[in-house]
VOPAGU-2260 file (C-alpha; in pm, 1 decimal, decimal comma):
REM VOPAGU-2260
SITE   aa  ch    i         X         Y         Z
SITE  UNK   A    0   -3918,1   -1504,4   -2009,8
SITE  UNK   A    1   -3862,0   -1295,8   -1673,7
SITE  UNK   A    2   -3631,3   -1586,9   -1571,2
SITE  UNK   A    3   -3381,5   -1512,6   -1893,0
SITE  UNK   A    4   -3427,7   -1120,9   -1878,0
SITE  UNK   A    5   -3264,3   -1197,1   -1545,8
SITE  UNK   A    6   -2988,7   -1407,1   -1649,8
SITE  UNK   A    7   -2919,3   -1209,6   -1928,0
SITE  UNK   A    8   -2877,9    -893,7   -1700,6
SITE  UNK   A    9   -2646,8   -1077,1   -1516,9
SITE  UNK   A   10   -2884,3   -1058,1   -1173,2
SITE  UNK   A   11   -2824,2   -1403,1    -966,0
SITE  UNK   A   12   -3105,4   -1613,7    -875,7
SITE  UNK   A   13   -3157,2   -1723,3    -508,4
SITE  UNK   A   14   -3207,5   -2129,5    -479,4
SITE  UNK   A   15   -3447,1   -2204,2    -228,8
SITE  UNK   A   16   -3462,0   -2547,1    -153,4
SITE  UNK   A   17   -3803,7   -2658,3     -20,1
SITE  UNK   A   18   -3868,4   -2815,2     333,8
SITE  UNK   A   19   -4027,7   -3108,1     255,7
SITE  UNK   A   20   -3961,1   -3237,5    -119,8
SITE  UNK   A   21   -4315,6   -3341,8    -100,9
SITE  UNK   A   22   -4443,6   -3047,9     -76,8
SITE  UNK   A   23   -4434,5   -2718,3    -273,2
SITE  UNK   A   24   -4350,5   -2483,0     -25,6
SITE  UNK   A   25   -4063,7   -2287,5      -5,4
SITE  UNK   A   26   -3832,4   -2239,6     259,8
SITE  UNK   A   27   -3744,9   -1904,2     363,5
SITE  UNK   A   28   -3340,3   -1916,7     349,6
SITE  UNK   A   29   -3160,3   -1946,1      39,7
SITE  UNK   A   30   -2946,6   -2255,1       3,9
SITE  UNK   A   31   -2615,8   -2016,5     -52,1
SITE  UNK   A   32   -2677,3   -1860,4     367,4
SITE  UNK   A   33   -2436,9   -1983,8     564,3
SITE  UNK   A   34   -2624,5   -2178,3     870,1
SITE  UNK   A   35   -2459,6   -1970,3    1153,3
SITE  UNK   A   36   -2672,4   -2050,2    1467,1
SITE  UNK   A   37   -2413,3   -1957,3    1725,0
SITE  UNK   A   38   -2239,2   -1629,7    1531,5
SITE  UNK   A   39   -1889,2   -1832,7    1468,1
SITE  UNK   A   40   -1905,9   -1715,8    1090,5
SITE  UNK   A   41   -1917,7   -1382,5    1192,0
SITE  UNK   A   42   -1701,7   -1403,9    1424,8
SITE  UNK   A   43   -1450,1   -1577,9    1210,5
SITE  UNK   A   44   -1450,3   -1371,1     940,7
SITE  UNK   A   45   -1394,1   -1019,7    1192,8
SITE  UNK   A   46   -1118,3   -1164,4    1338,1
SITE  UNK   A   47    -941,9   -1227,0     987,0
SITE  UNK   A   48   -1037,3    -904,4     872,8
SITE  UNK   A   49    -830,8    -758,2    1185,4
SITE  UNK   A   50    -526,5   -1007,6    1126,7
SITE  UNK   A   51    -536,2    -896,9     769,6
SITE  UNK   A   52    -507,0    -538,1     897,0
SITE  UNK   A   53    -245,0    -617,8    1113,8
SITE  UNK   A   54     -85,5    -802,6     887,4
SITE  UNK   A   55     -70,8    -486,6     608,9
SITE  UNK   A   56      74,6    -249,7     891,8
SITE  UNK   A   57     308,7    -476,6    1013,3
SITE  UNK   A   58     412,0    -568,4     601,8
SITE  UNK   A   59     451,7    -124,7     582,8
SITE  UNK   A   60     668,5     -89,1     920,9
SITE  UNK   A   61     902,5    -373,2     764,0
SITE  UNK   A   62     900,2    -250,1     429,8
SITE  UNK   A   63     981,9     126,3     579,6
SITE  UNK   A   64    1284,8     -59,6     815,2
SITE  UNK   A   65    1444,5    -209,0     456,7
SITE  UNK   A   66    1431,1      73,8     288,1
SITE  UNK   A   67    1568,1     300,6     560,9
SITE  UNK   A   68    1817,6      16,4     608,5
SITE  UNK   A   69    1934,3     -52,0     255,6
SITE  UNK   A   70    1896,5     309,0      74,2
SITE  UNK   A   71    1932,7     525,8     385,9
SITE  UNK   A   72    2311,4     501,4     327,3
SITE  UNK   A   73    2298,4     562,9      -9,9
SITE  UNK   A   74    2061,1     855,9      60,4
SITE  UNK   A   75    2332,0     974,9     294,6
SITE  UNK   A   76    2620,9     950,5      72,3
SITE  UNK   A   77    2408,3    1094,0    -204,3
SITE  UNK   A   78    2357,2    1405,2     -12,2
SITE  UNK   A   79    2740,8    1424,1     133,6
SITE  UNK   A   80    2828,2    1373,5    -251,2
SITE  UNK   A   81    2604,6    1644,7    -358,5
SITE  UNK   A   82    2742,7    1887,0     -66,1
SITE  UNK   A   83    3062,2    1822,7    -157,0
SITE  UNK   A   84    3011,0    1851,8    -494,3
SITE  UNK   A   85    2913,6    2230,8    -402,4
SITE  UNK   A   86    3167,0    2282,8    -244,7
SITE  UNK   A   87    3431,4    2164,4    -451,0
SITE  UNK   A   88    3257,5    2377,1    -747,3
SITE  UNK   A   89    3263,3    2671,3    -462,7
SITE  UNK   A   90    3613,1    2621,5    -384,9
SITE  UNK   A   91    3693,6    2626,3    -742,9
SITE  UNK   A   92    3497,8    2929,2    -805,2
SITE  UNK   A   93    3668,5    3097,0    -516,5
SITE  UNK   A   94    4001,0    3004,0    -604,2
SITE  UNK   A   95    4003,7    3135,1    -911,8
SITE  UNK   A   96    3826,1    3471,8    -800,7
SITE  UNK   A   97    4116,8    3527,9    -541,1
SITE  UNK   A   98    4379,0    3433,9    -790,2
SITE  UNK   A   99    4205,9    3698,1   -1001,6
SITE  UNK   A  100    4212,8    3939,8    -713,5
SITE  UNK   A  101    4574,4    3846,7    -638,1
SITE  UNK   A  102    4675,2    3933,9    -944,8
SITE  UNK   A  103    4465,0    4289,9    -912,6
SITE  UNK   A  104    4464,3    4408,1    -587,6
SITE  UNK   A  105    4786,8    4229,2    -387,2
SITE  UNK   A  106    4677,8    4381,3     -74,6
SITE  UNK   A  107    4323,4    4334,7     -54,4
SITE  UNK   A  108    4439,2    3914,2      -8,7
């Protein structure tokens, strides 16, 4: 009964396998423990945490040199368009406010 209130929870069970099949103890480590006597799990799994790490900022700095690369110019000329585009409408503007002032004060142009 405990052992399907368990299951049913969705709470793993430990296997323990026993030391001698003979007998009925039960060993201490669970059969899913990785046997790491000298640390090299560890060890191995730090060092591809760090490459991973690596590997994300060096992934961002590329991404960050493509974009730069292929919509900096457009970025550029987007903002060269738009400045132009002022001034053109400013031009316009003032070209027909000193036509306007032409045509009422000649001497003030």
């Amino acid at each position: 009964m405990e052992q399907n209130k368990e299951e049913a929870v969705g709470v793993p069970r430990l296997q323990f396998e026993a030391e001698d099949p003979q007998s009925d103890q039960v060993s201490q480590q669970p059969q899913n423990d990785v046997d790491d006597e000298d640390g090299w799990h560890d060890l191995t799994l730090k060092w591809e945490t760090e490459q991973i790490k690596y590997l994300g900022v060096n992934i961002t700095k590329d991404l960050s040199k493509i974009y730069n690369s292929v919509y900096g110019m457009f970025k550029m000329e987007r903002i060269t368009f738009i400045k132009r585009l002022q001034f053109d409408i400013f031009s316009e503007i003032w070209g027909k406010w000193k036509h306007y002032i032409q045509l009422r004060r000649p001497d003030l142009v």
